[in-house]
mmJSON file of the N, C-alpha and C atoms, coordinates in Angstrom:
{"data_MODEL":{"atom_site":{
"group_PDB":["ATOM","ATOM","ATOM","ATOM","ATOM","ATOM","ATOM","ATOM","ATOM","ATOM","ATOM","ATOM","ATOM","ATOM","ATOM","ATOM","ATOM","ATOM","ATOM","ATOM","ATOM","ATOM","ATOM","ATOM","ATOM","ATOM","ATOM","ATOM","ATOM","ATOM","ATOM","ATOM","ATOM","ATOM","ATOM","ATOM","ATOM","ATOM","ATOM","ATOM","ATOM","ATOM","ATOM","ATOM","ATOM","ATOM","ATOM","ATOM","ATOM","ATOM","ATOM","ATOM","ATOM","ATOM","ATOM","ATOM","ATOM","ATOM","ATOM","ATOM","ATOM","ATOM","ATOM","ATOM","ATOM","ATOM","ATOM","ATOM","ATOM","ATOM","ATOM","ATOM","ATOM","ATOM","ATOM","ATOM","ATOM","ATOM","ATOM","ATOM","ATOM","ATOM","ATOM","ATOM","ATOM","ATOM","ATOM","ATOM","ATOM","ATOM","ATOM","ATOM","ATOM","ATOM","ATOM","ATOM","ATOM","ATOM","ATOM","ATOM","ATOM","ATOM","ATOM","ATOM","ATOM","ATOM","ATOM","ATOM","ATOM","ATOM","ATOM","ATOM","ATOM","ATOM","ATOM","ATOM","ATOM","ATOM","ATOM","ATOM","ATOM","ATOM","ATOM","ATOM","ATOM","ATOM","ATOM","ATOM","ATOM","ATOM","ATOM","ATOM","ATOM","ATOM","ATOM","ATOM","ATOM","ATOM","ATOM","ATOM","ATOM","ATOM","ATOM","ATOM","ATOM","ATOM","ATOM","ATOM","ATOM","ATOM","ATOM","ATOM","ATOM","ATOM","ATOM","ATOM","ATOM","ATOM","ATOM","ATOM","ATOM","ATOM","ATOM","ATOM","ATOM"],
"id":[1,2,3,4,5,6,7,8,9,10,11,12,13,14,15,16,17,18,19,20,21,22,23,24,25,26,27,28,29,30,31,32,33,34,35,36,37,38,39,40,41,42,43,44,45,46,47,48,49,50,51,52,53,54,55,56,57,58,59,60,61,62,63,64,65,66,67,68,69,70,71,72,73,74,75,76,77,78,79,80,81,82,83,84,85,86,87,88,89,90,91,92,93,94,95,96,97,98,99,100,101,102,103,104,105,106,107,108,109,110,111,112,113,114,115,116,117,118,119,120,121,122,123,124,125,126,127,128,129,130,131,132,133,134,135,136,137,138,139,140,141,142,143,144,145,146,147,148,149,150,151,152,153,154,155,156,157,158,159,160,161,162,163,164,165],
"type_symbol":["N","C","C","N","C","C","N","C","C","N","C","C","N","C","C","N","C","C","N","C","C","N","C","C","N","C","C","N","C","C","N","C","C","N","C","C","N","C","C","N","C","C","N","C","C","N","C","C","N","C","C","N","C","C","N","C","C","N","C","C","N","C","C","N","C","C","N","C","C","N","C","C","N","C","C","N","C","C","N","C","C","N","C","C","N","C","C","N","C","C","N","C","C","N","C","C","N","C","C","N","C","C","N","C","C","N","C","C","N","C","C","N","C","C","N","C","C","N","C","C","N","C","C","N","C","C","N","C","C","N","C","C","N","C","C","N","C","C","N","C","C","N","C","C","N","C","C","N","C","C","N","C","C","N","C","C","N","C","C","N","C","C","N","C","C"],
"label_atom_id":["N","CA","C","N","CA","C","N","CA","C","N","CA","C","N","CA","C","N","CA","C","N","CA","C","N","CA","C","N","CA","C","N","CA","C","N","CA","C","N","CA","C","N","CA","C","N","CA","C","N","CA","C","N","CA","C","N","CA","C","N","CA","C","N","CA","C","N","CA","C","N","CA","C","N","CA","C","N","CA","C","N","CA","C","N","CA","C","N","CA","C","N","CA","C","N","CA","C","N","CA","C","N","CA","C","N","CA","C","N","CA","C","N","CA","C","N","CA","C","N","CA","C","N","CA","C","N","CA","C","N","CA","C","N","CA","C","N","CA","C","N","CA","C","N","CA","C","N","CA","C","N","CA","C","N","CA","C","N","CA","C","N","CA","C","N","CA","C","N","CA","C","N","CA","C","N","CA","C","N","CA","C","N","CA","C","N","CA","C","N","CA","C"],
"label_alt_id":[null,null,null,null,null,null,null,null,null,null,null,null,null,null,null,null,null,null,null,null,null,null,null,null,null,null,null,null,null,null,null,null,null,null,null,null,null,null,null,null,null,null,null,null,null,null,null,null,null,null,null,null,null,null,null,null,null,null,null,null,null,null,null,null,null,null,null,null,null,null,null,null,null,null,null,null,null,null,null,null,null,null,null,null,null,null,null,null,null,null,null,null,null,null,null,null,null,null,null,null,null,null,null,null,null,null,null,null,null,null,null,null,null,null,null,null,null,null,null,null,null,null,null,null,null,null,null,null,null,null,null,null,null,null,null,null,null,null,null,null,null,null,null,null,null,null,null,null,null,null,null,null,null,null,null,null,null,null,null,null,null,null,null,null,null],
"label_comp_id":["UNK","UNK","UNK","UNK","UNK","UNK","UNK","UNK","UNK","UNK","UNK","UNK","UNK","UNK","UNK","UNK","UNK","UNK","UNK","UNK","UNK","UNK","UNK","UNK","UNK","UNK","UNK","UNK","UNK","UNK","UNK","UNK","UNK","UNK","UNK","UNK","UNK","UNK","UNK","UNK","UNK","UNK","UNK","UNK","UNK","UNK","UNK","UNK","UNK","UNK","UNK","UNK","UNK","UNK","UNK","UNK","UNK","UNK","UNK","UNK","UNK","UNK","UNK","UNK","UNK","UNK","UNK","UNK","UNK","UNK","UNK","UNK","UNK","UNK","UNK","UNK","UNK","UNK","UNK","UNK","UNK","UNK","UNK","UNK","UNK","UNK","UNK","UNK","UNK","UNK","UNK","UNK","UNK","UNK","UNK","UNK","UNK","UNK","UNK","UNK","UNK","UNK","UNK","UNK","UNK","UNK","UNK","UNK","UNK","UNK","UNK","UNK","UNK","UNK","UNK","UNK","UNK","UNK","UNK","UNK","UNK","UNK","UNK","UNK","UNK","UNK","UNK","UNK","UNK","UNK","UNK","UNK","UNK","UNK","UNK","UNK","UNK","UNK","UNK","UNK","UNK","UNK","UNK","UNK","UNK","UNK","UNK","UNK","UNK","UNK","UNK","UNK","UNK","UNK","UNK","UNK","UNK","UNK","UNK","UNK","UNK","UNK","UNK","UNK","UNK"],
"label_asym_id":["A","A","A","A","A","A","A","A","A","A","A","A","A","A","A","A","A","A","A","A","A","A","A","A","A","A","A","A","A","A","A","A","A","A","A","A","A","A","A","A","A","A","A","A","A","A","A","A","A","A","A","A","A","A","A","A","A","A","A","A","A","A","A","A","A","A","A","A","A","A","A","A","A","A","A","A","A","A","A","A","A","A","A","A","A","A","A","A","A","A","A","A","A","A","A","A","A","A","A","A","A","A","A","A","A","A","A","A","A","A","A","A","A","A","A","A","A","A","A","A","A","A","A","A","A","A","A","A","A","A","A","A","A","A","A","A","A","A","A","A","A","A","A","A","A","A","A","A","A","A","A","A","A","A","A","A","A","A","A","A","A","A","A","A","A"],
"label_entity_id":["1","1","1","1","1","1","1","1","1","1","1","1","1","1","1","1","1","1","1","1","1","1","1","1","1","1","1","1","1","1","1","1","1","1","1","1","1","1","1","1","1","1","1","1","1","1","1","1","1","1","1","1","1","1","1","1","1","1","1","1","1","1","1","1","1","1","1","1","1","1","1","1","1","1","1","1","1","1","1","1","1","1","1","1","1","1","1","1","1","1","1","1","1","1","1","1","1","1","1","1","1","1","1","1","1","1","1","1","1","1","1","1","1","1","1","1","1","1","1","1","1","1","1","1","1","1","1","1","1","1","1","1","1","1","1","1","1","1","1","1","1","1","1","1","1","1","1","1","1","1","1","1","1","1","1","1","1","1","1","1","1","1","1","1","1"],
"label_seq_id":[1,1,1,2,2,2,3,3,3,4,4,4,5,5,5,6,6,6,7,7,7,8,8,8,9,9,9,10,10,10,11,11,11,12,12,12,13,13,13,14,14,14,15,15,15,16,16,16,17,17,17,18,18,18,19,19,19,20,20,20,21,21,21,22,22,22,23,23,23,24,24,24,25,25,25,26,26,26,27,27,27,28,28,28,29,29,29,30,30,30,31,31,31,32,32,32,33,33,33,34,34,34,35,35,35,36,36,36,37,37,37,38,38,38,39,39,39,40,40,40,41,41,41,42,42,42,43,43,43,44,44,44,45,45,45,46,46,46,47,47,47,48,48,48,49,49,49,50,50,50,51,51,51,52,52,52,53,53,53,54,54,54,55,55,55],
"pdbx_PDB_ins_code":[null,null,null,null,null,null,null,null,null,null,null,null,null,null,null,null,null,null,null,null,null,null,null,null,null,null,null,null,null,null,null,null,null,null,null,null,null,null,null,null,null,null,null,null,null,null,null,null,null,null,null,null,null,null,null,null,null,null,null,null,null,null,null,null,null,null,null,null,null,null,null,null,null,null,null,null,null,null,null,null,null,null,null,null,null,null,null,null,null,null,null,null,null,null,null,null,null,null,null,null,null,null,null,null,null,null,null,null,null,null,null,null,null,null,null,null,null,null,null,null,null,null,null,null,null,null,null,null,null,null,null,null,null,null,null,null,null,null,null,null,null,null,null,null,null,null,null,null,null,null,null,null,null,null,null,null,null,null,null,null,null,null,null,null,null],
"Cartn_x":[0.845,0.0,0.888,0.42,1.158,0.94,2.766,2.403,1.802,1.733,0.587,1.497,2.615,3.642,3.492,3.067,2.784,1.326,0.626,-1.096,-1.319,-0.505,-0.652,0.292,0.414,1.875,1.092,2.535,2.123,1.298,1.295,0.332,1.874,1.429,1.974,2.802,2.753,3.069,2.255,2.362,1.393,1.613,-0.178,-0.1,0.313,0.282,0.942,2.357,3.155,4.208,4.789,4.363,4.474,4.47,3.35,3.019,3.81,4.27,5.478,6.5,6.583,8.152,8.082,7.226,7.055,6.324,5.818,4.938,6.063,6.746,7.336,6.976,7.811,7.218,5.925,5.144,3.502,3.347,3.359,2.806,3.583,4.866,5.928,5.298,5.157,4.993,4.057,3.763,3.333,3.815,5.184,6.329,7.43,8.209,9.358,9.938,11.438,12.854,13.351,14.007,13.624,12.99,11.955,10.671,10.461,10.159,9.568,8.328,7.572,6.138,5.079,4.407,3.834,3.155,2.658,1.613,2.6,4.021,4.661,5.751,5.902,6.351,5.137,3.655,2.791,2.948,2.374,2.447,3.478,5.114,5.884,6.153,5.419,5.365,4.413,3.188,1.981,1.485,2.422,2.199,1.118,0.993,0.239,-0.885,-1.689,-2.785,-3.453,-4.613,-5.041,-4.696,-3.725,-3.068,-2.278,-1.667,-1.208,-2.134,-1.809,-2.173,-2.259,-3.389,-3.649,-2.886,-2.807,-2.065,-2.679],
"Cartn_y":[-1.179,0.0,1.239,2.587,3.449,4.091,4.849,5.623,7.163,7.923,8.604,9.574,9.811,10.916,10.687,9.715,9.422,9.653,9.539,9.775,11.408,12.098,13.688,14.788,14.771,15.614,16.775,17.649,18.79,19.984,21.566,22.27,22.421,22.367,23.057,21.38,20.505,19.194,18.19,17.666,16.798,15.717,15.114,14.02,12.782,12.86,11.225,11.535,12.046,12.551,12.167,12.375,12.33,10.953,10.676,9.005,7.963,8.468,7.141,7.551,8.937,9.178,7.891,8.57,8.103,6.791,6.286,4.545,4.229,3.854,3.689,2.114,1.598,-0.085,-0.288,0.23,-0.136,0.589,1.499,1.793,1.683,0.807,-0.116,-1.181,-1.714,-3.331,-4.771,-3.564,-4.29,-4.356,-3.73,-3.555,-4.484,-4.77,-5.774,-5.113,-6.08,-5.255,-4.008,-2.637,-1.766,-1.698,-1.741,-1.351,0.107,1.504,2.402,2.363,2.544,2.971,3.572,2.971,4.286,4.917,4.805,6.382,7.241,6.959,7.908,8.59,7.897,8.43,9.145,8.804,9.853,10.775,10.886,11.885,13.074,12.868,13.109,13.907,13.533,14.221,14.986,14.503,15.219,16.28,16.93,17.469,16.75,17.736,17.312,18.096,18.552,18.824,19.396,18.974,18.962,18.343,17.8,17.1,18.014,19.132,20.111,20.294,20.086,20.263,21.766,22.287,23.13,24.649,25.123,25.833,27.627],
"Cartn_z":[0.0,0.0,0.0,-0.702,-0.582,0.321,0.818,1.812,1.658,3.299,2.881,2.221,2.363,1.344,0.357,-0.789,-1.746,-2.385,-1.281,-1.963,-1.265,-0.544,-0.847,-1.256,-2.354,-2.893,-2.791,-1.926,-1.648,-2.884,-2.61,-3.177,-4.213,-5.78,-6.954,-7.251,-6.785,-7.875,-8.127,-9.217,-9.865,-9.174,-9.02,-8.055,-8.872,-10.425,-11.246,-10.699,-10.925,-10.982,-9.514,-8.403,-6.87,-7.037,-6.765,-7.213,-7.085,-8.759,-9.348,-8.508,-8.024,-7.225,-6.114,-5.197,-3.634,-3.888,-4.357,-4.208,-5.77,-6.693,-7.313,-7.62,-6.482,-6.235,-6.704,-6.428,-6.807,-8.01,-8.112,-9.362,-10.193,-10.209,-11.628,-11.683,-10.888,-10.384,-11.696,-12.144,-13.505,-14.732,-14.694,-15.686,-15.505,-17.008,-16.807,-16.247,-15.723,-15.412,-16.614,-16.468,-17.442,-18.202,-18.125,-19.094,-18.967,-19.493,-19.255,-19.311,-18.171,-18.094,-18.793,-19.617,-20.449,-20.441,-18.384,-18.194,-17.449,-17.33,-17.052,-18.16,-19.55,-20.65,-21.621,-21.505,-21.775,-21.239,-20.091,-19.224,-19.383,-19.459,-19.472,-20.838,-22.04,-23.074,-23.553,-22.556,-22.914,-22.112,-20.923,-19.579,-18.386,-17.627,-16.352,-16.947,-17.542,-17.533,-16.25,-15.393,-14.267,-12.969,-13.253,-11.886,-11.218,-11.39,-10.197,-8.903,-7.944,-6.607,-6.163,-6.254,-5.79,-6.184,-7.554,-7.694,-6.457],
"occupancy":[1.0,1.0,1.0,1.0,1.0,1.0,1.0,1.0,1.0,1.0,1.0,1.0,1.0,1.0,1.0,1.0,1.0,1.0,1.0,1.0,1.0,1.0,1.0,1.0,1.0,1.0,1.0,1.0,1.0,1.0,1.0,1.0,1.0,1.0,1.0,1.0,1.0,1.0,1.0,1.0,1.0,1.0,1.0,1.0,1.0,1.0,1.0,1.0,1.0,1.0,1.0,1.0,1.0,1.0,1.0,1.0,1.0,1.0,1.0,1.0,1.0,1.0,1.0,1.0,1.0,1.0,1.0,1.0,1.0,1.0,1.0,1.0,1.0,1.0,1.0,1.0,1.0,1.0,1.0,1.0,1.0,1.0,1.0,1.0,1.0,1.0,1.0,1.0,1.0,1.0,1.0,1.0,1.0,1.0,1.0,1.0,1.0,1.0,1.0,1.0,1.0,1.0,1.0,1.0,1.0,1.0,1.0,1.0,1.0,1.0,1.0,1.0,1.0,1.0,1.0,1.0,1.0,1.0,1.0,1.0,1.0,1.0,1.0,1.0,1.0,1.0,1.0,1.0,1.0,1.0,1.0,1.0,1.0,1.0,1.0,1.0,1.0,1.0,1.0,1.0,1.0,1.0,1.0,1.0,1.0,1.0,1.0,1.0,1.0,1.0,1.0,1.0,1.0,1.0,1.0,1.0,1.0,1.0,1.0,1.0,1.0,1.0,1.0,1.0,1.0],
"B_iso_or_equiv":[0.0,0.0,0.0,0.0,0.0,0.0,0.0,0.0,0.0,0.0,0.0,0.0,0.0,0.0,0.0,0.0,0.0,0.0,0.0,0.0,0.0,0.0,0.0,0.0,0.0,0.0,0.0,0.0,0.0,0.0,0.0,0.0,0.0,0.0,0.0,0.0,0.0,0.0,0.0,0.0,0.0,0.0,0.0,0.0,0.0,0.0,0.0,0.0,0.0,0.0,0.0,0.0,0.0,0.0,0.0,0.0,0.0,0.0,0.0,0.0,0.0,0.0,0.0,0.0,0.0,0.0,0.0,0.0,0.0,0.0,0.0,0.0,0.0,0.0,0.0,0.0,0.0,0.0,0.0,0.0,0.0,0.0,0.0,0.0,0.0,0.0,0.0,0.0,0.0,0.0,0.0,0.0,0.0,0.0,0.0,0.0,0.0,0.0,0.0,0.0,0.0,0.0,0.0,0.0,0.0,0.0,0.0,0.0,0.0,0.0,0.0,0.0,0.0,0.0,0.0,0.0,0.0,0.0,0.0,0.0,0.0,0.0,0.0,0.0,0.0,0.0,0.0,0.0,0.0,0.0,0.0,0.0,0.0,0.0,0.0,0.0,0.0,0.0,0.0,0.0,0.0,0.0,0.0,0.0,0.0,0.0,0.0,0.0,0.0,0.0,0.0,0.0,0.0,0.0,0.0,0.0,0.0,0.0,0.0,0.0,0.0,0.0,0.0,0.0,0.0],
"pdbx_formal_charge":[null,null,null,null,null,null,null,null,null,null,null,null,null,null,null,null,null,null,null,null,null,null,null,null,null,null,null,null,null,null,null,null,null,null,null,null,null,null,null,null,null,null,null,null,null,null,null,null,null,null,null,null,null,null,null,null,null,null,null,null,null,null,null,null,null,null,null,null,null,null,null,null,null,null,null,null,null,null,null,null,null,null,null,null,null,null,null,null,null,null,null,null,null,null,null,null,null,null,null,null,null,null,null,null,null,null,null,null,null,null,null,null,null,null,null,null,null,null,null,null,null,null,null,null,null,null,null,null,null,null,null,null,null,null,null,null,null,null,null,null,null,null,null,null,null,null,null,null,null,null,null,null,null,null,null,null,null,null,null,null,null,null,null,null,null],
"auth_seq_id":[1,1,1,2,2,2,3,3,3,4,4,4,5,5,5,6,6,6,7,7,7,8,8,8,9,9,9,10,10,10,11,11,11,12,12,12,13,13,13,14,14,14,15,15,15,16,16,16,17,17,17,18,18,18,19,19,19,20,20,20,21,21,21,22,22,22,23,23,23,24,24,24,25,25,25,26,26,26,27,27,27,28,28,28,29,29,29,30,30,30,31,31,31,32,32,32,33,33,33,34,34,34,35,35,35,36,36,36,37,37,37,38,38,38,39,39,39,40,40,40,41,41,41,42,42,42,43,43,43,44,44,44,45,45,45,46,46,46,47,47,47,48,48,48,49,49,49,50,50,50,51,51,51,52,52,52,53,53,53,54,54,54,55,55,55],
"auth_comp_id":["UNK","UNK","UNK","UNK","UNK","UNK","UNK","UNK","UNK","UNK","UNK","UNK","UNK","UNK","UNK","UNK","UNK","UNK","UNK","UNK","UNK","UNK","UNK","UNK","UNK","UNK","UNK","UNK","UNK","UNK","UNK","UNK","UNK","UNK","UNK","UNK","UNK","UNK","UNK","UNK","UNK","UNK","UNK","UNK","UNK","UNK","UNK","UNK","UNK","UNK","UNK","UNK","UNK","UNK","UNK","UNK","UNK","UNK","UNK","UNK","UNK","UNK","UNK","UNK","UNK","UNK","UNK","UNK","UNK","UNK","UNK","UNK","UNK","UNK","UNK","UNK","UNK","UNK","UNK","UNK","UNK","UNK","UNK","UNK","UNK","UNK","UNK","UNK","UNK","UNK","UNK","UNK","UNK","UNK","UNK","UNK","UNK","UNK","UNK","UNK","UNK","UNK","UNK","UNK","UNK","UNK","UNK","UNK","UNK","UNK","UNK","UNK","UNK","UNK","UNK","UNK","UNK","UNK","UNK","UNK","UNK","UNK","UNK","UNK","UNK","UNK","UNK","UNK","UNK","UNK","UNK","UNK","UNK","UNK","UNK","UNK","UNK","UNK","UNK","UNK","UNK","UNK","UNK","UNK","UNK","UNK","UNK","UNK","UNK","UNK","UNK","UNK","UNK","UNK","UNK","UNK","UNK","UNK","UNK","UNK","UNK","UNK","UNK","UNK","UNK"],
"auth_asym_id":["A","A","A","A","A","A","A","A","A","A","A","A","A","A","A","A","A","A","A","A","A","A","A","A","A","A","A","A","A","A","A","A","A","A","A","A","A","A","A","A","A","A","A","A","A","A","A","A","A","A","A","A","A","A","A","A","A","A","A","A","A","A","A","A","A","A","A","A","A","A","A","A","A","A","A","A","A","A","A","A","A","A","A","A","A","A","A","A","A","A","A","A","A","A","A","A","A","A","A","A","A","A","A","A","A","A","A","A","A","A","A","A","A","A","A","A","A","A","A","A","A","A","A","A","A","A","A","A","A","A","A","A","A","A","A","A","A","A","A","A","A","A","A","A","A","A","A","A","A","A","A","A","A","A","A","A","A","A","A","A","A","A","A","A","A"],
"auth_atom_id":["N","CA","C","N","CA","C","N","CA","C","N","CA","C","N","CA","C","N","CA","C","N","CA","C","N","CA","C","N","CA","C","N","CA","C","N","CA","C","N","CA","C","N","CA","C","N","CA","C","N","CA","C","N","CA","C","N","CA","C","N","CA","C","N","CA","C","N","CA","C","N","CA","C","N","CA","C","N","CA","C","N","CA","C","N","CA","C","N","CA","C","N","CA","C","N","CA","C","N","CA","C","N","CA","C","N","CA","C","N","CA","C","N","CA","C","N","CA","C","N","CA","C","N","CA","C","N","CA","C","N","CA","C","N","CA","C","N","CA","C","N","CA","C","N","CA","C","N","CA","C","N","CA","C","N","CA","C","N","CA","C","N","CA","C","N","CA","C","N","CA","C","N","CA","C","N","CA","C","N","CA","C","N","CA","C","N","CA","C","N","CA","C"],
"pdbx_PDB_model_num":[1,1,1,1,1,1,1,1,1,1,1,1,1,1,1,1,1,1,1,1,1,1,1,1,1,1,1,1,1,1,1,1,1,1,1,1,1,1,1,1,1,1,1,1,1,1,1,1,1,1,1,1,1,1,1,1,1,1,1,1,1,1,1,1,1,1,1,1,1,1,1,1,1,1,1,1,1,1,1,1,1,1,1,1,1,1,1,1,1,1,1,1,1,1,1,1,1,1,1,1,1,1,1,1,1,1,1,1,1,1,1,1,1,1,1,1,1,1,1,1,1,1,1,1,1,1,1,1,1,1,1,1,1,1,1,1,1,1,1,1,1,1,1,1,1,1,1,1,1,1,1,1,1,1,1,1,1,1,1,1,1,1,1,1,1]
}}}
Protein backbone atom coordinates (compact mmCIF):
# COMPACT_ATOMS: atom_id res chain seq x y z
CA UNK A 1 0.00 0.00 0.00
CA UNK A 2 1.16 3.45 -0.58
CA UNK A 3 2.40 5.62 1.81
CA UNK A 4 0.59 8.60 2.88
CA UNK A 5 3.64 10.92 1.34
CA UNK A 6 2.78 9.42 -1.75
CA UNK A 7 -1.10 9.78 -1.96
CA UNK A 8 -0.65 13.69 -0.85
CA UNK A 9 1.87 15.61 -2.89
CA UNK A 10 2.12 18.79 -1.65
CA UNK A 11 0.33 22.27 -3.18
CA UNK A 12 1.97 23.06 -6.95
CA UNK A 13 3.07 19.19 -7.87
CA UNK A 14 1.39 16.80 -9.87
CA UNK A 15 -0.10 14.02 -8.06
CA UNK A 16 0.94 11.23 -11.25
CA UNK A 17 4.21 12.55 -10.98
CA UNK A 18 4.47 12.33 -6.87
CA UNK A 19 3.02 9.01 -7.21
CA UNK A 20 5.48 7.14 -9.35
CA UNK A 21 8.15 9.18 -7.22
CA UNK A 22 7.05 8.10 -3.63
CA UNK A 23 4.94 4.55 -4.21
CA UNK A 24 7.34 3.69 -7.31
CA UNK A 25 7.22 -0.09 -6.24
CA UNK A 26 3.50 -0.14 -6.81
CA UNK A 27 2.81 1.79 -9.36
CA UNK A 28 5.93 -0.12 -11.63
CA UNK A 29 4.99 -3.33 -10.38
CA UNK A 30 3.33 -4.29 -13.51
CA UNK A 31 6.33 -3.56 -15.69
CA UNK A 32 9.36 -5.77 -16.81
CA UNK A 33 12.85 -5.26 -15.41
CA UNK A 34 13.62 -1.77 -17.44
CA UNK A 35 10.67 -1.35 -19.09
CA UNK A 36 9.57 2.40 -19.25
CA UNK A 37 6.14 2.97 -18.09
CA UNK A 38 3.83 4.29 -20.45
CA UNK A 39 1.61 6.38 -18.19
CA UNK A 40 4.66 7.91 -17.05
CA UNK A 41 6.35 8.43 -20.65
CA UNK A 42 2.79 9.85 -21.78
CA UNK A 43 2.45 11.89 -19.22
CA UNK A 44 5.88 13.11 -19.47
CA UNK A 45 5.36 14.22 -23.07
CA UNK A 46 1.98 15.22 -22.91
CA UNK A 47 2.20 17.47 -19.58
CA UNK A 48 0.24 17.31 -16.35
CA UNK A 49 -2.78 18.82 -17.53
CA UNK A 50 -5.04 18.96 -14.27
CA UNK A 51 -3.07 17.10 -11.89
CA UNK A 52 -1.21 20.11 -10.20
CA UNK A 53 -2.17 20.26 -6.61
CA UNK A 54 -3.65 23.13 -5.79
CA UNK A 55 -2.07 25.83 -7.69
Amino acid sequence: MASQKALNPPKGECRQCWYHAYASNEAHKHLKPREDCPACVDHMLNGHDGMIVGR
